[in-house]
Every structure is written in structure tokens, then in C-alpha cells.
Backbone as CSV, one residue per row, in Angstrom:
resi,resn,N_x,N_y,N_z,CA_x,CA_y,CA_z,C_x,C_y,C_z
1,UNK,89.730,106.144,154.284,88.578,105.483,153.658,88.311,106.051,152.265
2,UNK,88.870,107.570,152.086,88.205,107.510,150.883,89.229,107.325,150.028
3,UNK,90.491,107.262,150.587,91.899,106.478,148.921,91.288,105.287,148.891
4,UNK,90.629,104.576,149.819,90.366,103.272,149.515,89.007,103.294,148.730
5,UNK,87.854,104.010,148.578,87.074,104.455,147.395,87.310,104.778,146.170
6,UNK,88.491,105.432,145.492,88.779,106.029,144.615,89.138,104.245,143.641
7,UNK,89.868,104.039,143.602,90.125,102.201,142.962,88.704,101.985,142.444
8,UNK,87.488,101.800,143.525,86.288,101.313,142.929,85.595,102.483,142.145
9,UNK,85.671,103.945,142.421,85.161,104.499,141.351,85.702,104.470,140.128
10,UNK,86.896,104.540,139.561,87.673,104.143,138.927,87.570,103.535,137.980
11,UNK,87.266,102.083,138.727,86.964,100.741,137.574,85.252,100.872,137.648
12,UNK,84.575,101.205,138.273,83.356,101.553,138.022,83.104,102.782,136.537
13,UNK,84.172,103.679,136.924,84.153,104.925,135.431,84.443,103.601,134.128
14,UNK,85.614,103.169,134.583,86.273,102.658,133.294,84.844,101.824,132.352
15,UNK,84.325,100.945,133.463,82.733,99.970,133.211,81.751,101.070,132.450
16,UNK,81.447,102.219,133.287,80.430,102.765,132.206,80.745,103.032,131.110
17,UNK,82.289,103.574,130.985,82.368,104.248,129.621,82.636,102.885,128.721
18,UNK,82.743,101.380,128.846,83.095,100.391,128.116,81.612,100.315,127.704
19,UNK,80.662,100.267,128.614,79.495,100.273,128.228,78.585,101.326,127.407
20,UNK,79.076,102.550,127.410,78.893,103.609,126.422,79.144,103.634,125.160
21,UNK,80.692,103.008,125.170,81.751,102.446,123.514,80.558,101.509,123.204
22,UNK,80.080,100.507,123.686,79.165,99.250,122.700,78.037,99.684,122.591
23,UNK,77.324,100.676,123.383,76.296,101.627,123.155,75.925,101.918,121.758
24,UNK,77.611,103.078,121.782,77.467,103.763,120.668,77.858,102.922,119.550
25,UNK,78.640,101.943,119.385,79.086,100.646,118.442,77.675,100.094,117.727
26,UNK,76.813,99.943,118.771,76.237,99.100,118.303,74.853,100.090,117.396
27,UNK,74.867,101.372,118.133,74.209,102.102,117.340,74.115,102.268,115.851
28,UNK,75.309,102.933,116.025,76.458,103.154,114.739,76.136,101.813,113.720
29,UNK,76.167,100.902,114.024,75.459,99.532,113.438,74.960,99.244,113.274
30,UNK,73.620,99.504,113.966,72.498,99.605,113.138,71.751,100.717,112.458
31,UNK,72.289,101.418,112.611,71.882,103.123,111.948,72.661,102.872,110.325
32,UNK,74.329,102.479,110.205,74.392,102.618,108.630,73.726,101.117,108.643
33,UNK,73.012,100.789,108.962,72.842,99.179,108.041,73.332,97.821,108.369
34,UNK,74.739,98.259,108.545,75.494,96.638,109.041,74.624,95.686,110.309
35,UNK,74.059,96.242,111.098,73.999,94.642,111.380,72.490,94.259,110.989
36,UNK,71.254,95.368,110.482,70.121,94.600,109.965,70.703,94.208,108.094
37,UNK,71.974,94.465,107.889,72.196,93.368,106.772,73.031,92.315,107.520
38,UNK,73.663,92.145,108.704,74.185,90.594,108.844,72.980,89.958,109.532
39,UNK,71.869,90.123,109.917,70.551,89.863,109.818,70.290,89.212,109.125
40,UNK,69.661,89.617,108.317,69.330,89.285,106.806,70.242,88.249,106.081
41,UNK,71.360,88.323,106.220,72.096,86.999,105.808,72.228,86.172,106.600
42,UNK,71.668,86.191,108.190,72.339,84.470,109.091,72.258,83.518,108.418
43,UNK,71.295,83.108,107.769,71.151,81.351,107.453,72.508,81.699,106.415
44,UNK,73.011,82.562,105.958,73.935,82.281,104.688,75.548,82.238,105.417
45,UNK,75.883,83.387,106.678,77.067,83.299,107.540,77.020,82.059,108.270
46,UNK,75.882,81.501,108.826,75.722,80.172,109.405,75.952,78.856,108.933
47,UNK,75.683,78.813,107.750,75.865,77.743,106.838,77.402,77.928,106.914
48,UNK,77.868,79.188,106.096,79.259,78.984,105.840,80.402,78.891,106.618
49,UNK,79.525,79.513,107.870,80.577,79.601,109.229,80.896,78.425,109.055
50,UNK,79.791,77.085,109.515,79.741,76.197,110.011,80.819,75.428,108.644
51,UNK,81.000,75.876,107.990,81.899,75.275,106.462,83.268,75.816,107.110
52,UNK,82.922,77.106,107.674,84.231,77.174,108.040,85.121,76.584,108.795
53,UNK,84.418,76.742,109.684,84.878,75.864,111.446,85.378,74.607,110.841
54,UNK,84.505,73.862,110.079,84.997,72.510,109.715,86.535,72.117,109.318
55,UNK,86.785,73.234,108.003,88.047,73.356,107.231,89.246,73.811,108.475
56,UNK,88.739,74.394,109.411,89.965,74.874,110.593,89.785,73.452,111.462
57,UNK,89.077,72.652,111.497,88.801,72.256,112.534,90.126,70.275,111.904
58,UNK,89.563,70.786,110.604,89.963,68.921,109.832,91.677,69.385,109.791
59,UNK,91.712,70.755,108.905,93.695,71.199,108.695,93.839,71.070,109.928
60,UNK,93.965,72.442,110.453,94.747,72.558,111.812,94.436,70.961,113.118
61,UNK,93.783,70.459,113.223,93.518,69.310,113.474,95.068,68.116,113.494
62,UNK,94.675,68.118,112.256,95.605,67.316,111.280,96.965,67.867,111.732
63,UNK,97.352,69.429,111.386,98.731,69.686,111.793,98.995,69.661,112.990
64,UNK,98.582,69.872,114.372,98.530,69.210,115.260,99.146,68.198,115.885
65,UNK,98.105,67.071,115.174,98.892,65.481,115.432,99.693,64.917,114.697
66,UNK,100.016,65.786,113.882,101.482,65.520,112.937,102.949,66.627,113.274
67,UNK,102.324,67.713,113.715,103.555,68.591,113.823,103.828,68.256,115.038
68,UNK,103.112,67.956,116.542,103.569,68.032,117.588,104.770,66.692,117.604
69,UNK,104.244,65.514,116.974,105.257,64.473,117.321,106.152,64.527,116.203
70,UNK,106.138,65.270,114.771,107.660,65.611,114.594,107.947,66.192,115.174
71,UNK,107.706,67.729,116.057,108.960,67.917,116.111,109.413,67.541,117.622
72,UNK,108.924,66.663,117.991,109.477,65.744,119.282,110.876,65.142,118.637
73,UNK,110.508,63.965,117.558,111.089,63.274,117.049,112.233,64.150,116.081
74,UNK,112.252,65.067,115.992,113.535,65.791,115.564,113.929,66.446,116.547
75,UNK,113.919,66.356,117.833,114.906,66.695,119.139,115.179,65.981,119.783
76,UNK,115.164,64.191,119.098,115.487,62.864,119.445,116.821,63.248,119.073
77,UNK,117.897,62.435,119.463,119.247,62.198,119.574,119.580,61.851,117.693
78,UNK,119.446,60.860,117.845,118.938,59.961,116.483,118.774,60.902,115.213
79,UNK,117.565,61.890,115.254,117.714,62.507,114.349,117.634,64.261,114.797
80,UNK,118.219,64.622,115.752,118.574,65.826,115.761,119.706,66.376,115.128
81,UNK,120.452,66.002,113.683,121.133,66.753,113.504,120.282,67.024,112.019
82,UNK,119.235,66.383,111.793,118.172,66.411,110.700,116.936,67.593,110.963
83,UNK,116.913,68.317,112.289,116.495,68.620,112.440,116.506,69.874,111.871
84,UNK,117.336,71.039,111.901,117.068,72.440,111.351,116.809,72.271,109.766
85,UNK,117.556,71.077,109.235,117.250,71.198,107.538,115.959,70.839,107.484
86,UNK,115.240,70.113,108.416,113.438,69.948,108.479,112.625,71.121,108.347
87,UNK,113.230,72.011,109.380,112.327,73.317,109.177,112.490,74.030,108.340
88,UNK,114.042,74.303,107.872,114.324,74.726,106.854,113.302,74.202,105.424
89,UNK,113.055,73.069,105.266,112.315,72.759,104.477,110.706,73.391,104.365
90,UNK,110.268,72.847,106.040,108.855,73.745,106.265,108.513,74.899,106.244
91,UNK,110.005,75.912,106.393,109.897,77.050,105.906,109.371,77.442,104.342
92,UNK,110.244,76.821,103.817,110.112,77.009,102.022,108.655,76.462,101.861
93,UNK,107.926,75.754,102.334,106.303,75.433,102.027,105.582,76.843,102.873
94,UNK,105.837,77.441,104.098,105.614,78.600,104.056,105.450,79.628,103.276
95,UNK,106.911,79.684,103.019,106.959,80.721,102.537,106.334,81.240,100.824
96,UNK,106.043,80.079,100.458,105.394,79.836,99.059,104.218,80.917,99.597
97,UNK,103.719,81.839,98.686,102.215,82.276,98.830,100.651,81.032,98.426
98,UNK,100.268,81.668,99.793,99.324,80.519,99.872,98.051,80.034,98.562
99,UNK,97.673,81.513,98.115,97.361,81.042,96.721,98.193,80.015,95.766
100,UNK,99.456,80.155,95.834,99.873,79.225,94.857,100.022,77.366,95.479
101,UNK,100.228,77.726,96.638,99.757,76.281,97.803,98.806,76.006,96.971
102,UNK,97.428,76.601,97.193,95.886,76.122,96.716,96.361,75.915,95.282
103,UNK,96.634,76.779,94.402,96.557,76.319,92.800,97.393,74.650,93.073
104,UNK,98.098,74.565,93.491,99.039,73.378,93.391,98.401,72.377,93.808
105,UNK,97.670,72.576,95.094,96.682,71.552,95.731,95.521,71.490,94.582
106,UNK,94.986,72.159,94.309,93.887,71.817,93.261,94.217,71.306,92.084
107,UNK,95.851,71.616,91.221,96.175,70.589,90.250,96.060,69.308,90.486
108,UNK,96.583,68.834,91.975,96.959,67.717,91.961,95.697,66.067,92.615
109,UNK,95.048,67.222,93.022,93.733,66.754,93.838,92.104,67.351,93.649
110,UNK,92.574,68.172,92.671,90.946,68.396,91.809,90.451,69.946,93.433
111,UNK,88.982,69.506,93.056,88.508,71.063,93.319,87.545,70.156,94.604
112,UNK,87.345,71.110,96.071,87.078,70.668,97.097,87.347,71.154,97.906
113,UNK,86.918,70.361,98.929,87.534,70.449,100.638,88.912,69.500,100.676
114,UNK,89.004,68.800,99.658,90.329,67.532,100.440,91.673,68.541,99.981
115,UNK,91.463,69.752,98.573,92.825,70.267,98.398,92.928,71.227,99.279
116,UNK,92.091,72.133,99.795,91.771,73.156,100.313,92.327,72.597,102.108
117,UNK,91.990,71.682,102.505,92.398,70.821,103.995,94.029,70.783,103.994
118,UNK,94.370,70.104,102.297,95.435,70.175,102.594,96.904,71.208,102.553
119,UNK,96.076,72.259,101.411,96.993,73.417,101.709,96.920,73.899,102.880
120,UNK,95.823,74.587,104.015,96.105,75.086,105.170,96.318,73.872,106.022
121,UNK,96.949,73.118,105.785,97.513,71.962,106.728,99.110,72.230,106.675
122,UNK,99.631,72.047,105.289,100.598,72.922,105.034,100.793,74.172,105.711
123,UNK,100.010,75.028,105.433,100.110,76.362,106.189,100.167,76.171,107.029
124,UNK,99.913,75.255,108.166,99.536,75.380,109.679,101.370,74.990,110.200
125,UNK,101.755,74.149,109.263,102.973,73.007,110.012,103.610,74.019,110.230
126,UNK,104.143,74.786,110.049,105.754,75.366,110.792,105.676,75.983,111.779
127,UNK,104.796,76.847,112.648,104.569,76.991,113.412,104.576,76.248,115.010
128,UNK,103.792,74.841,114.493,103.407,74.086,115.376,104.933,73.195,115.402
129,UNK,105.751,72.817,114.744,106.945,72.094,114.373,107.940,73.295,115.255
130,UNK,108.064,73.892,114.396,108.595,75.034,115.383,109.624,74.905,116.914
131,UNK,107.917,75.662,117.110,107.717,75.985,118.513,107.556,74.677,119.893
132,UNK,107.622,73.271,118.796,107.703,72.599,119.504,109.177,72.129,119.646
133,UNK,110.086,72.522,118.792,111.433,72.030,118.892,112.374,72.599,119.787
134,UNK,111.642,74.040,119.751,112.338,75.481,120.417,111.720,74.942,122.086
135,UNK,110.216,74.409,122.408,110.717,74.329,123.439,111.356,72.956,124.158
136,UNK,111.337,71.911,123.576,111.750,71.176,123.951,113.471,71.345,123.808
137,UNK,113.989,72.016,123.274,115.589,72.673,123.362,115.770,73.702,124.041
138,UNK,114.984,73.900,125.020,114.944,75.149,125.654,114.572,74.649,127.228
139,UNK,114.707,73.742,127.097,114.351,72.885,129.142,116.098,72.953,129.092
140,UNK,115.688,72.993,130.695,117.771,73.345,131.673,117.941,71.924,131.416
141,UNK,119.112,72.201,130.709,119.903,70.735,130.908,119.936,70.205,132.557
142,UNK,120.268,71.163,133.852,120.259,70.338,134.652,118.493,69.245,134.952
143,UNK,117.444,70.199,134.329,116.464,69.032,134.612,116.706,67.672,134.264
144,UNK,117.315,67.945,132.857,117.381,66.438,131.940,118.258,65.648,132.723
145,UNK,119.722,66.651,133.534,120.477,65.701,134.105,120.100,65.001,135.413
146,UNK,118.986,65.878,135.779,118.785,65.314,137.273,117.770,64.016,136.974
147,UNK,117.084,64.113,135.596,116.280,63.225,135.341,116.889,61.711,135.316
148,UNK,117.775,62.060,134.468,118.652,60.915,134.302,119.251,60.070,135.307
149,UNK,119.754,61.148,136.189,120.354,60.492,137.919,119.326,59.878,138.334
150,UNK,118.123,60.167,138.330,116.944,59.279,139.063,116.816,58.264,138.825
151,UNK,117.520,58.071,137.602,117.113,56.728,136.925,115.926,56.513,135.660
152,UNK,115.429,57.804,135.322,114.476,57.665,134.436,114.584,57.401,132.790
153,UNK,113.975,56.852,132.420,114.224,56.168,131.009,113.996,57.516,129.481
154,UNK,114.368,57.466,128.851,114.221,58.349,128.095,112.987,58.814,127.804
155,UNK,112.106,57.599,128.031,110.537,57.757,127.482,109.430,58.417,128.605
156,UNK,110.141,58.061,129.637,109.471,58.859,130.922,110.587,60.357,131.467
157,UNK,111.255,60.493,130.700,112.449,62.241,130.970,111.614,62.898,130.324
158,UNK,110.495,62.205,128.680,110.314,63.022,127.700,108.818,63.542,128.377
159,UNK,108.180,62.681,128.909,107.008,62.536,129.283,106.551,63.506,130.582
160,UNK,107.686,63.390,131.184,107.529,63.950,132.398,108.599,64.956,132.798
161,UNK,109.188,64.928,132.362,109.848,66.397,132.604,109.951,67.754,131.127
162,UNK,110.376,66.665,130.093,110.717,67.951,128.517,109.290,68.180,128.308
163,UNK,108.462,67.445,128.136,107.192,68.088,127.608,106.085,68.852,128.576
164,UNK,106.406,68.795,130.147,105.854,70.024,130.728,106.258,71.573,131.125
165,UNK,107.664,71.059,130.614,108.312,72.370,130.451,108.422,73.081,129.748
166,UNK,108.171,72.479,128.267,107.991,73.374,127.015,106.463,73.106,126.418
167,UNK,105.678,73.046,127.345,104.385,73.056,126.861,103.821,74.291,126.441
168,UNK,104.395,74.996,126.888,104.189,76.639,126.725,104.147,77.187,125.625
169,UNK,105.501,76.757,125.247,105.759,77.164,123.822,105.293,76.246,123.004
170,UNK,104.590,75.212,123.111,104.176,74.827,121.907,102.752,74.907,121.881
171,UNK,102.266,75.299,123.163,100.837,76.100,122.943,101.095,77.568,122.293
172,UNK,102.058,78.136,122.432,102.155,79.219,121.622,102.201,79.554,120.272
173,UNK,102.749,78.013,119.762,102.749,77.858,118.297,101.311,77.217,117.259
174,UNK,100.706,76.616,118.569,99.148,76.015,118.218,98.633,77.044,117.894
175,UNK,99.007,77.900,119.097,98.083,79.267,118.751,98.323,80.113,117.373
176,UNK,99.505,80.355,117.328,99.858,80.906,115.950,99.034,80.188,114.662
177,UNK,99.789,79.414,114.985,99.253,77.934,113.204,97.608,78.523,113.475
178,UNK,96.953,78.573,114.499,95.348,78.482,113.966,95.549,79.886,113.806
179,UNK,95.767,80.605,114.189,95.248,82.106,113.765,95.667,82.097,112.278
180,UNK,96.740,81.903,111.720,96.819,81.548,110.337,95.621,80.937,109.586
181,UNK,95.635,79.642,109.953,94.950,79.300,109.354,93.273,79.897,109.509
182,UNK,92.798,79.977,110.416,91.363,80.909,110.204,91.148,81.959,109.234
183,UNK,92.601,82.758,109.545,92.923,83.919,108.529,93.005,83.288,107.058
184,UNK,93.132,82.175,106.724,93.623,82.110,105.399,92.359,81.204,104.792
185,UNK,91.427,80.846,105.479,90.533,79.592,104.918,89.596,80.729,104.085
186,UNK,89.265,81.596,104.432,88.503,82.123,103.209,89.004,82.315,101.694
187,UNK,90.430,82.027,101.759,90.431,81.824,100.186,90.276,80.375,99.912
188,UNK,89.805,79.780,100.383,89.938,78.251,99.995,88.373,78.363,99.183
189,UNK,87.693,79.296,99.104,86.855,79.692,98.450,86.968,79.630,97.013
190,UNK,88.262,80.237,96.526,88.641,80.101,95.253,88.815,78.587,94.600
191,UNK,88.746,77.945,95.484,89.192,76.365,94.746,87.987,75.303,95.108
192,UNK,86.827,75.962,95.736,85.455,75.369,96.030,85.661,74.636,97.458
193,UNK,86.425,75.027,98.017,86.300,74.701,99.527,85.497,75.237,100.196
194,UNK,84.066,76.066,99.790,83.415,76.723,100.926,84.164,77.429,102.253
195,UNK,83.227,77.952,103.181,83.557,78.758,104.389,83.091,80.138,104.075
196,UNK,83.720,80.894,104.557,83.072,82.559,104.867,83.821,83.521,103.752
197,UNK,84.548,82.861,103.066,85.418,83.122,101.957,84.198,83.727,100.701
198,UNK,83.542,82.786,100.524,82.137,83.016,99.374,81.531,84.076,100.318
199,UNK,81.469,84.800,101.099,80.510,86.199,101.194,81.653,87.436,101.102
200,UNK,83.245,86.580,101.385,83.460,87.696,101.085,84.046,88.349,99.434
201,UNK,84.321,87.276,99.077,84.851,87.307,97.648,83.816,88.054,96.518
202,UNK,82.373,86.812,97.409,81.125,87.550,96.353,81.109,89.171,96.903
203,UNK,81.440,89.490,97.799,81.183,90.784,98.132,81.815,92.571,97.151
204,UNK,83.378,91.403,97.083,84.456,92.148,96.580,83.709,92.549,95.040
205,UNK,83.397,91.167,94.490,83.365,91.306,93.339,81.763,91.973,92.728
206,UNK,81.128,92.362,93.374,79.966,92.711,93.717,80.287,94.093,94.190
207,UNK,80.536,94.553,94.745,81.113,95.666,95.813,79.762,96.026,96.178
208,UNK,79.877,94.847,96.669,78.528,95.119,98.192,79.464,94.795,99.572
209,UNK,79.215,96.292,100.199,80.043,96.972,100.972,79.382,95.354,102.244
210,UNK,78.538,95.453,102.609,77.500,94.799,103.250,78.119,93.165,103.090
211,UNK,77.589,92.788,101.754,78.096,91.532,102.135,79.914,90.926,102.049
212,UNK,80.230,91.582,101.771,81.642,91.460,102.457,81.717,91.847,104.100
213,UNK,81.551,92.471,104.522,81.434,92.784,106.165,81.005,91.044,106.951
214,UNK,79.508,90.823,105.843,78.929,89.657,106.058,79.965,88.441,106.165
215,UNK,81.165,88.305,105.878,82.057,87.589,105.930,83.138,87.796,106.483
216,UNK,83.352,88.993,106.766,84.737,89.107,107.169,84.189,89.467,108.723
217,UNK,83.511,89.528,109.185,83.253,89.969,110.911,83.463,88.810,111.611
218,UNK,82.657,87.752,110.943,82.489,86.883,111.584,83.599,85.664,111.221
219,UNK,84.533,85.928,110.487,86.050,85.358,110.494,86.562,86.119,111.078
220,UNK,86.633,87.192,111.540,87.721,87.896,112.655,87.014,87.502,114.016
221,UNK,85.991,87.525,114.201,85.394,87.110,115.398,85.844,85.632,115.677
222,UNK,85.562,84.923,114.270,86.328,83.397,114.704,87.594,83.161,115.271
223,UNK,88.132,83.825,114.498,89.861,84.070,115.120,90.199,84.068,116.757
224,UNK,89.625,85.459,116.874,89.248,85.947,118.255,88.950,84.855,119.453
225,UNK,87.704,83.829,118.942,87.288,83.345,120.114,88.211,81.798,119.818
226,UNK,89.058,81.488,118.942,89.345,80.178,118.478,90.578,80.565,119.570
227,UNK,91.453,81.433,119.428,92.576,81.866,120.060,92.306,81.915,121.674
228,UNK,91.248,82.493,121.749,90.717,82.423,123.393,90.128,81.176,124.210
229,UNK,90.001,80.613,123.600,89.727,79.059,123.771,90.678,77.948,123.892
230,UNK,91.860,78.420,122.902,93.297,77.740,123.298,94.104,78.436,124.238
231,UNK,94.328,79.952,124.575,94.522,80.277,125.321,94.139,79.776,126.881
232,UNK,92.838,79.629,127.234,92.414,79.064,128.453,93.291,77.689,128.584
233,UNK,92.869,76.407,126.966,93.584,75.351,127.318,95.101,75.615,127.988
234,UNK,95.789,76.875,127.889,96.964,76.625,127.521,97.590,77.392,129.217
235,UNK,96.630,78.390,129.633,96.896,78.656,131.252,96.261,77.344,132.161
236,UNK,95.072,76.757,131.632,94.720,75.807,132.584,94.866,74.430,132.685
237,UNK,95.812,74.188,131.563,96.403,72.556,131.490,97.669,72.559,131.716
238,UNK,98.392,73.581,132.094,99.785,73.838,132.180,100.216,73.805,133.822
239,UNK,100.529,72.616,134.313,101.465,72.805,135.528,101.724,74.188,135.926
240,UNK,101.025,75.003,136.823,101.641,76.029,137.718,103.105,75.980,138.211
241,UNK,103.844,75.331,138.595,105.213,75.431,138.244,106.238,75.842,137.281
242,UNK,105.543,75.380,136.312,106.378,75.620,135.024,105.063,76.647,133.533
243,UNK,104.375,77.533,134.306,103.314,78.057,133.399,103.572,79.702,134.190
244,UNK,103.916,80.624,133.091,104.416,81.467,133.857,103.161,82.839,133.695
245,UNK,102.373,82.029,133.424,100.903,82.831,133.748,100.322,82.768,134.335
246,UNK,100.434,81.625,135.540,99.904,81.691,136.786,100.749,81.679,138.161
């Protein structure tokens, strides 16, 4: 009886002392200042959050329902031999630094949310293109063949067998593309796209220790819970058969 006690004291120790760490966290936080100054700024993190969320919500959105069905359609027969020079391409828009994305988007489309949407839309695609090609080239050929023996049509093999098998991985790449992009929308600040970018930029340039924090907590926090939110979609819409997290 009592090895079988020791487990619950255990995770009972582990609980207080987690609760001691945010204790002292949160002390520590309000003793130098930080959180009666992110106080003091809500209506200004709120506003911009809410600028933020938007700009993640319209790009990554957008790359989404454009990257998932290319890269279906480049592991079509038809044009799968078009396929690696595709990414190859989406690479090189990667790999560009994203400031110069934005300068380019703002030459060509002026100053806003519509250039700013569309550079981290850019930013978002290769990821999501990706990881959707990798898994749909990554199901056992014998599924596809047994699919085929059944008699099933290409449009119901794709439907029902390739895309619950590599759903995985292309929730893995959703996930990526947004953590990018959350990470990167505060410079869209520089080109008048709003978001959490303006507390922190004004912060930098200001060197107010404070209001930079004021911006950057609550974009890492976004990150955090944006990722944990697709995560759930991505254990609890996924066939238990083929979801190797449950």
C-alpha cells in the first residue's frame, strides 16, 4: 500500500512546486513592474491583438485553402513530375528575408493590411505545400493498390484513403506555417499593417523596456495558444487508426 502512495505524493510534490514557480512568476511581475504596466496598456494590446489575430487569421487562412489543394494537385499523376520544381520555387519566396517580401509587397500594393496579408501568405505557403505532398507520397502503396482492387475511383482513393493517412502531416505543416506566421506579423508594422508589432517596435525605439514586453508577451502567448488549438484539431479529427497520438 504504501509503493502504491508514493506515485500520488509525487505528482502531488510536482503540483505544489508548479504552483510555487507561478507564485513566484507572478510576484516577480508585479514587483519589477511588468504586469501593472501590461495593465495600464490593455485597451492598447487589445486593440492590437485583435489587429493581430485578424492579419493571422486573413494570411494563414488564405494559405490554407490554397496550399492544401496544390499540393494535392501536384501529387496528381498529370502533374507530378511538376511537382518538386513547385517547391523548389516556394522555397526561393521563402527563403527571400521577409522584410524584403514586405518592401516588395508595399511597392507593388501601397501601404496596409492587403500588402502585409499578402507577404505572410507568402510566408505561410511552403510549409503547408510541403507537408502536404510529403504526406500524401508517403501512404503504402499497398493501400492505394488495395484501393484500386476495390474498385474505387481516383476521386474517392484520394478522399478516403490518401488524405486520412497523411492528414498528419499536413496538420503538421498548418502548424508550422502559423507559428511563422504569428512570429512574423509584427513586422507588418513597418508597412502600416497594424498588430502587436506597433508596441513592440515603438518600444525598441523608445527603449521602453515595458512597452516592448507590452507586445511581445502577448505574441508569444498567441503563438502558444494558436498552436494548441490546432494541435487538439489535429489529435481529435484524425481517425484513430491512422493518428499515432492516440
Amino acid at each position: 500500500m504504501a509503493d502504491a502512495l508514493v506515485p500520488g505524493m509525487v505528482a502531488q510534490m510536482r503540483r505544489n512546486a508548479a504552483y510555487l514557480c507561478l507564485f513566484l512568476l507572478g510576484a516577480w511581475a508585479w514587483g519589477s513592474g511588468l504586469l501593472p504596466g501590461l495593465l495600464e496598456r490593455w485597451e492598447d494590446i487589445a486593440y492590437l491583438g485583435q489587429q493581430h489575430v485578424e492579419l493571422v487569421a486573413l494570411s494563414g487562412g488564405a494559405a490554407i485553402l490554397f496550399g492544401v489543394p496544390l499540393g494535392i494537385l501536384l501529387t496528381r499523376p498529370r502533374f507530378r513530375r511538376v511537382g518538386d520544381a513547385a517547391v523548389q520555387i516556394l522555397n526561393i519566396g521563402a527563403t527571400i528575408p521577409t522584410l524584403a517580401v514586405l518592401a516588395l509587397a508595399m511597392s507593388l500594393l501601397g501601404l496596409g493590411n492587403t500588402p502585409a496579408v499578402f507577404a505572410l501568405f507568402i510566408a505561410s505557403l511552403l510549409p503547408i505545400v510541403s507537408n502536404t505532398m510529403a504526406g500524401l507520397r508517403d501512404v503504402p502503396p499497398a493501400l492505394l493498390e488495395a484501393a484500386r482492387g476495390m474498385g474505387l475511383s481516383p476521386r474517392h482513393t484520394l478522399l478516403q484513403v490518401e488524405l486520412p493517412n497523411s492528414l498528419f502531416v499536413i496538420y503538421t505543416g498548418i502548424r508550422t506555417a502559423l507559428a511563422i506566421n504569428v512570429g512574423t506579423v509584427p513586422l507588418a508594422f513597418l508597412i502600416g499593417g497594424g498588430g502587436l508589432g506597433e508596441l513592440i517596435f515603438t518600444g525598441i525605439a523608445l527603449n521602453e523596456f515595458g512597452t516592448m514586453l507590452a507586445g511581445a508577451i502577448p505574441t508569444a502567448l498567441l503563438a502558444v495558444l494558436i498552436d494548441f488549438i490546432v494541435a487538439q484539431l489535429q489529435f481529435w479529427t484524425i481517425p484513430r487508426g491512422v493518428n499515432p497520438l492516440r
